[in-house]
DSSP file (Angstrom, degrees, kcal/mol; ACC not computed):
  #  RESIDUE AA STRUCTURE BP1 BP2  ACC     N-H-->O    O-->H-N    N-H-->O    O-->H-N    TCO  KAPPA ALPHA  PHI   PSI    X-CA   Y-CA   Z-CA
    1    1 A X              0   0    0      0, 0.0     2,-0.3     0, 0.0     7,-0.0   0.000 360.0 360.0 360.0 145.3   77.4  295.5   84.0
    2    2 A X        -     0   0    0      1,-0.1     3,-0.0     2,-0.1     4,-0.0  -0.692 360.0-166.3-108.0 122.2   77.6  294.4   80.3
    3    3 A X        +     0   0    0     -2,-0.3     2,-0.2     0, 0.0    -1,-0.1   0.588  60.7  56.0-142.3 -35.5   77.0  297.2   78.5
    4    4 A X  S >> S-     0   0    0      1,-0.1     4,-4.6     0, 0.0     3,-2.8  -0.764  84.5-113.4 -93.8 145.9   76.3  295.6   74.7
    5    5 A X  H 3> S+     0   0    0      1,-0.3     4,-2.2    -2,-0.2     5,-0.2   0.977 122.5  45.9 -54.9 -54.2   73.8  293.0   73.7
    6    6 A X  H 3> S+     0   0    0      2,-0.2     4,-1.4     1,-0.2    -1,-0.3   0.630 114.9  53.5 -61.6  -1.9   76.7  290.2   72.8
    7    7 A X  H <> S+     0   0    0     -3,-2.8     4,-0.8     2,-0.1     3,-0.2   0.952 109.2  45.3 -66.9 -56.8   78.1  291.5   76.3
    8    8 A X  H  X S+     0   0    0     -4,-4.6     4,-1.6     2,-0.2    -2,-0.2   0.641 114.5  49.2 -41.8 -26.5   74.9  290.8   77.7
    9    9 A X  H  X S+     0   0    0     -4,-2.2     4,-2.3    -5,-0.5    -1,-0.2   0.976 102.9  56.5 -53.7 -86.6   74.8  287.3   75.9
   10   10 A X  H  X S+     0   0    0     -4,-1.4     4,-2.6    -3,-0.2    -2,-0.2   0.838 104.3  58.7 -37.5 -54.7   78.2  286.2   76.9
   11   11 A X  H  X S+     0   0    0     -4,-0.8     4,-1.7     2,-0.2    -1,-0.2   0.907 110.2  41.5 -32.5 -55.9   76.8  286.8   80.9
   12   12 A X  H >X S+     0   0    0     -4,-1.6     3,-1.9     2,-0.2     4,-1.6   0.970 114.9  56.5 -52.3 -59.2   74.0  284.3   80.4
   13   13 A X  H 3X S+     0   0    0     -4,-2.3     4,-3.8     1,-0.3     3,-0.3   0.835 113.3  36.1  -9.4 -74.7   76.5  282.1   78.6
   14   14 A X  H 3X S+     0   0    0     -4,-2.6     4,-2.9     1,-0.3    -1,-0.3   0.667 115.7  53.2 -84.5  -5.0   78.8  282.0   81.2
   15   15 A X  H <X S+     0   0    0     -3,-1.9     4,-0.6    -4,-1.7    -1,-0.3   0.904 114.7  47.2 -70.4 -44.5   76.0  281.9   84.2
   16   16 A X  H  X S+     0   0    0     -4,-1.6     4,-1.2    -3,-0.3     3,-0.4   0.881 116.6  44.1 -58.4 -53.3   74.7  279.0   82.2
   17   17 A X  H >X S+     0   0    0     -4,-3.8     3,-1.8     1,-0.3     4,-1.7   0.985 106.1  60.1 -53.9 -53.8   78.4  277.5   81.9
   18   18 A X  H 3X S+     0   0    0     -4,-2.9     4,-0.9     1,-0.3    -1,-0.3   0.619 106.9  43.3 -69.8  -4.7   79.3  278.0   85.3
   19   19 A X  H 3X S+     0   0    0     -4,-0.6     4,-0.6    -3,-0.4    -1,-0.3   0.647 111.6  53.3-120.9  13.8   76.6  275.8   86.7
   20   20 A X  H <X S+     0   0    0     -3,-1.8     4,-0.8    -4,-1.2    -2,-0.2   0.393 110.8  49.1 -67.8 -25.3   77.1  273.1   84.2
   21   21 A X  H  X S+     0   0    0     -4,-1.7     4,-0.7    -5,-0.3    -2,-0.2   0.953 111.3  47.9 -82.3 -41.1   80.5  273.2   85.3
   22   22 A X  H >X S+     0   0    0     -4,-0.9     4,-2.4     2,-0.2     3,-2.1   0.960 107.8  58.4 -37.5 -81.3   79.4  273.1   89.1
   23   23 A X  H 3X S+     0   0    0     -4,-0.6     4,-1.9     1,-0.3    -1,-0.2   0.797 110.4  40.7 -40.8 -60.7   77.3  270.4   88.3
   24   24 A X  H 3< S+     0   0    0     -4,-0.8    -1,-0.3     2,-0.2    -2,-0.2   0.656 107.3  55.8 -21.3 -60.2   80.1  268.4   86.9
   25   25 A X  H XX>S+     0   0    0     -3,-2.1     4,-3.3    -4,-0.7     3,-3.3   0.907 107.4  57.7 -68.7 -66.7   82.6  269.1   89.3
   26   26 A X  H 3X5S+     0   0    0     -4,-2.4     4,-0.7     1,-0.4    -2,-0.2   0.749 107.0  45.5 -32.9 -62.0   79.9  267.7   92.0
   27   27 A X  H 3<5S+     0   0    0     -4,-1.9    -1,-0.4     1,-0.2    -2,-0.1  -0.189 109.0  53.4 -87.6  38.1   79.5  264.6   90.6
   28   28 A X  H <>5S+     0   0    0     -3,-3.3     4,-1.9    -2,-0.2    -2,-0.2   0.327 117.9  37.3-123.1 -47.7   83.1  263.9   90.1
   29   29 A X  H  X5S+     0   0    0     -4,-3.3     4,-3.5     2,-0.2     5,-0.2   0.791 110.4  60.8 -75.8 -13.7   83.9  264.6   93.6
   30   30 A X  H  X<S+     0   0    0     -5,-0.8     4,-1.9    -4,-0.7    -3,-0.2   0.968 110.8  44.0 -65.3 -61.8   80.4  262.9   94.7
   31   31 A X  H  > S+     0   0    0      2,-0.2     4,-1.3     1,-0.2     3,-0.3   0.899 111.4  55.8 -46.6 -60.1   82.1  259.6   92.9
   32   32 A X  H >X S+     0   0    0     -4,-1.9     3,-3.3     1,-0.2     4,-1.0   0.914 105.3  64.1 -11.9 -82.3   86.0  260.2   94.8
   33   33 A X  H 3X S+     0   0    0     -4,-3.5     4,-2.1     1,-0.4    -1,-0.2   0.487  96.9  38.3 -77.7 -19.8   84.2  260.2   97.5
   34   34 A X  H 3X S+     0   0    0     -4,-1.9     4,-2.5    -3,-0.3    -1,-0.4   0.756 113.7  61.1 -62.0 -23.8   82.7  257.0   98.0
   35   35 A X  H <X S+     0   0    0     -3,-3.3     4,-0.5    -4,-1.3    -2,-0.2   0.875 103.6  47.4 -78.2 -29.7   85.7  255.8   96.8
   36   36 A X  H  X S+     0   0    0     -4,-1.0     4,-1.2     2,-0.2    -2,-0.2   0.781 112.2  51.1 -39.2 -50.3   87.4  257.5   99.7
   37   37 A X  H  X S+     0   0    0     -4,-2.1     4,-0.7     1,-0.2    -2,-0.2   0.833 106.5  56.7 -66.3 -31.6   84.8  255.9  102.0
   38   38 A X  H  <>S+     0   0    0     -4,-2.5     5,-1.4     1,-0.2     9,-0.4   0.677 112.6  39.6 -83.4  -9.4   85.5  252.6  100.5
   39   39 A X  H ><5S+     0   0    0     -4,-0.5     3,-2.1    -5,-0.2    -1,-0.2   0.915 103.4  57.4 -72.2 -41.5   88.9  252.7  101.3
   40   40 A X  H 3<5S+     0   0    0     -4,-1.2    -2,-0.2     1,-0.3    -3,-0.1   0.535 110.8  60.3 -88.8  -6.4   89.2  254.2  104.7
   41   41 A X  T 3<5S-     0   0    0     -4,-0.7    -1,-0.3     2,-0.1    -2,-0.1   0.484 106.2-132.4-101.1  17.6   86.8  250.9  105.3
   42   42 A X  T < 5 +     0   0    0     -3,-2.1     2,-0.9    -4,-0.3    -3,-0.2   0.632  57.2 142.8  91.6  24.1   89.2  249.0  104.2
   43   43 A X     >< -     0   0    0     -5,-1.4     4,-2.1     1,-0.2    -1,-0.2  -0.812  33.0-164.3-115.1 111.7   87.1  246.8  101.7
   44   44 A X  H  > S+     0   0    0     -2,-0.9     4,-2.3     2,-0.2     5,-0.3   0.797  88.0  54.5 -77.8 -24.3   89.3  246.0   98.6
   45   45 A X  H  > S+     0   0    0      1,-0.2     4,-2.9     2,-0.2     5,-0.4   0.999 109.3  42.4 -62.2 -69.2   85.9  244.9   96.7
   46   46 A X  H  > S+     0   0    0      2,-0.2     4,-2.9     1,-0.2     5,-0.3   0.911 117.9  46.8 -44.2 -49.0   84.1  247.8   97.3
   47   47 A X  H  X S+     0   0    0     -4,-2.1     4,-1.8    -9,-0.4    -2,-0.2   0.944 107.7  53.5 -34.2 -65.5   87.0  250.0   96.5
   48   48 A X  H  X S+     0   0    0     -4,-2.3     4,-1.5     1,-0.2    -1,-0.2   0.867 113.2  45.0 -70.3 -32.2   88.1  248.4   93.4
   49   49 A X  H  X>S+     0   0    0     -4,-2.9     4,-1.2    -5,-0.3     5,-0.6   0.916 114.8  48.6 -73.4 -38.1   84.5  248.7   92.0
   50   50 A X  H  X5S+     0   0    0     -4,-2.9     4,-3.5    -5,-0.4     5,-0.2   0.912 107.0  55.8 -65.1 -13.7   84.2  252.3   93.1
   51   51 A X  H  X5S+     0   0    0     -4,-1.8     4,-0.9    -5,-0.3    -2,-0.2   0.816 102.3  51.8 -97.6 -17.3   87.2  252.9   91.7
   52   52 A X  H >X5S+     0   0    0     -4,-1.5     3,-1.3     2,-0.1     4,-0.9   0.991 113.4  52.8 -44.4 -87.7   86.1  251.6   88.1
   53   53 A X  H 3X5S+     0   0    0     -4,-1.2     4,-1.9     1,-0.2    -2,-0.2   0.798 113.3  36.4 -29.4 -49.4   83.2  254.0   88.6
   54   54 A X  H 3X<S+     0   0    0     -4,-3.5     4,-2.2    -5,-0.6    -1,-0.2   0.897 101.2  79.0 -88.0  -9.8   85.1  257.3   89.4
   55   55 A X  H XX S+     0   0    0     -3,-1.3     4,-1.7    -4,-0.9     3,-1.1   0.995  98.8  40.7 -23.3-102.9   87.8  256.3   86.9
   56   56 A X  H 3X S+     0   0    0     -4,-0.9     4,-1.1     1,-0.2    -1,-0.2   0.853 111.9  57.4 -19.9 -55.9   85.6  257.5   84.1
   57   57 A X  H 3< S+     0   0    0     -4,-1.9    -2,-0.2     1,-0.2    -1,-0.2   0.819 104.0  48.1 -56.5 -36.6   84.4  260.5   85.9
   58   58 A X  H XX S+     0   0    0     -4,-2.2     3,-1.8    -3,-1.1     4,-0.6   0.920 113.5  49.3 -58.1 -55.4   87.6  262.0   86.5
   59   59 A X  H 3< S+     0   0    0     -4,-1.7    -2,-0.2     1,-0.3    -1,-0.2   0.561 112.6  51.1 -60.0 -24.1   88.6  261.4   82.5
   60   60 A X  T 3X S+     0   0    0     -4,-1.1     4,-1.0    -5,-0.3    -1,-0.3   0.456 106.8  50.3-102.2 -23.8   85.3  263.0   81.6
   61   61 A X  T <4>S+     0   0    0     -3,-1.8     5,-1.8     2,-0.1     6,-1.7   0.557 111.0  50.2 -91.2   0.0   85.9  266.2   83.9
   62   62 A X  T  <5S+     0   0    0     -4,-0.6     7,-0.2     4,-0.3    -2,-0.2   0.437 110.2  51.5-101.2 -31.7   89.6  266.6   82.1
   63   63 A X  T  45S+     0   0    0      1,-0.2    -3,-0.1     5,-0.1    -2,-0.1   0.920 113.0  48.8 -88.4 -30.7   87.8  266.4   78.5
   64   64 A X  T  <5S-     0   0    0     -4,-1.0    -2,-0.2     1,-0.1    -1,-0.2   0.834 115.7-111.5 -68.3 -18.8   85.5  269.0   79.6
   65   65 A X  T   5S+     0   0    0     -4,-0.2    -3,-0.2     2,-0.2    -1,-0.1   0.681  84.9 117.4 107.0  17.3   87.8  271.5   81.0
   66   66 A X  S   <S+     0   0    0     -5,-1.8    -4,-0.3     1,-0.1     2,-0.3   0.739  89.2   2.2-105.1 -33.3   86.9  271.1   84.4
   67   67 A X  S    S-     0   0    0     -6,-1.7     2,-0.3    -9,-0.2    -2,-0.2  -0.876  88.0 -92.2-128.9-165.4   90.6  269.9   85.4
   68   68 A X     >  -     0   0    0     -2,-0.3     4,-0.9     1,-0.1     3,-0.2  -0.861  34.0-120.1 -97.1 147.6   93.8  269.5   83.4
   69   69 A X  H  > S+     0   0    0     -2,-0.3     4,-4.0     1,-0.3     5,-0.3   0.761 111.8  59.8 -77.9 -39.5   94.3  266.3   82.0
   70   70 A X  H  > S+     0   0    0      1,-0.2     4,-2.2     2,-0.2     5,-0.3   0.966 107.8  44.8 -72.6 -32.6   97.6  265.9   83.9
   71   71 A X  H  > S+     0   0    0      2,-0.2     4,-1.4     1,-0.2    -2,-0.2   0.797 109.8  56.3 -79.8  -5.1   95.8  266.3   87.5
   72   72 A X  H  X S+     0   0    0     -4,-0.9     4,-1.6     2,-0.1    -2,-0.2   0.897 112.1  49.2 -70.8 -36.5   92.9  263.9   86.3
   73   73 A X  H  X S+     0   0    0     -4,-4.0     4,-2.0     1,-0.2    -2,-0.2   0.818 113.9  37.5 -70.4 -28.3   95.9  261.5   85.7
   74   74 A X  H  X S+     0   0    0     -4,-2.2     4,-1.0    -5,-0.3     5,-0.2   0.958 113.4  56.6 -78.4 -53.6   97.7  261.7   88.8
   75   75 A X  H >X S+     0   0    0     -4,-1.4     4,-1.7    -5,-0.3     3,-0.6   0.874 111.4  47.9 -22.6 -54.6   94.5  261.9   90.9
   76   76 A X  H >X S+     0   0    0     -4,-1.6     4,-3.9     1,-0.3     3,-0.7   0.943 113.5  44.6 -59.6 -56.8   93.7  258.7   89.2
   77   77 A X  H 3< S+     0   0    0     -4,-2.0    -1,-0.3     1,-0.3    -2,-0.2   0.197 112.9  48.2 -88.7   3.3   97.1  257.0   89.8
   78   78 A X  H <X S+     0   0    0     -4,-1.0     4,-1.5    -3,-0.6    -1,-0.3   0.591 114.5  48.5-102.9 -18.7   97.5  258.0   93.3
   79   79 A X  H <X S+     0   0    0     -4,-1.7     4,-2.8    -3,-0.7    -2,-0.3   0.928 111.6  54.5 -53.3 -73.5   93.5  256.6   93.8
   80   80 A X  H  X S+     0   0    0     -4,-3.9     4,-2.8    -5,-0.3     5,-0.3   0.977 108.4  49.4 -49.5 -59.9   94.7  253.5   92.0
   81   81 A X  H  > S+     0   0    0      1,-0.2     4,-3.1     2,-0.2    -1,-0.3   0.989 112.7  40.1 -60.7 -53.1   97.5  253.1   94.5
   82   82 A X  H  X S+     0   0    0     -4,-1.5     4,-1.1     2,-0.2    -2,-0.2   0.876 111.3  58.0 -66.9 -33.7   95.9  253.3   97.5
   83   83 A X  H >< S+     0   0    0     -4,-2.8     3,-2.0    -5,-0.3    -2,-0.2   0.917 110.5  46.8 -50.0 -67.6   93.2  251.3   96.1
   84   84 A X  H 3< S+     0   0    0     -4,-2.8    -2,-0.2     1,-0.3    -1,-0.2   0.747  99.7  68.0 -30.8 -57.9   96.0  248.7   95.4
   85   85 A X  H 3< S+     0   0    0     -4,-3.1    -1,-0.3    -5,-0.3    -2,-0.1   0.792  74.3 117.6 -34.4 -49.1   97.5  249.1   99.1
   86   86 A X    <<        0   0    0     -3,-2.0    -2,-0.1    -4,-1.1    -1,-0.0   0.394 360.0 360.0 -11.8  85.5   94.4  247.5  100.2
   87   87 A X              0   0    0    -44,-0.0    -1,-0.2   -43,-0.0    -3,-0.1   0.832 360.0 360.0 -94.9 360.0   95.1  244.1  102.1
């Protein structure tokens, strides 16, 4: 229990962060995963447009601090490759 008002501050703070962060996260994976679906059905159209869409999202959860910039990149470039695979 937070024992000073600026402890007590900092709680809200970070109750407040952590479901902005949540929130975030969600729709980062929510975006993956269609892009997931559109692979594993094999439809290089659909793919390559989902994969424009989650592109951004991933790059946007790396400036916030929701992954490190090098696992948004790798994510991306192993997504990109299998997008690619696509015949």
């Amino acid at each position: 229990m937070a024992n000073t008002k600026s402890a007590q501050k900092m709680v809200r703070k970070l109750k407040k962060r952590t479901e902005i962060n949540g929130a975030r996260r969600s729709r980062m994976r929510t975006f993956v995963r269609r892009l997931e679906d559109a692979i594993k059905a094999g439809d290089k159209g659909a793919a390559q447009e989902a994969f424009q869409a989650a592109q951004p999202e991933i790059m946007r959860a790396a400036q916030k601090g929701i992954l490190h910039k090098n696992t948004a990149s790798r994510k991306i470039s192993r997504l990109a490759s299998r997008v690619k695979a696509i015949a």
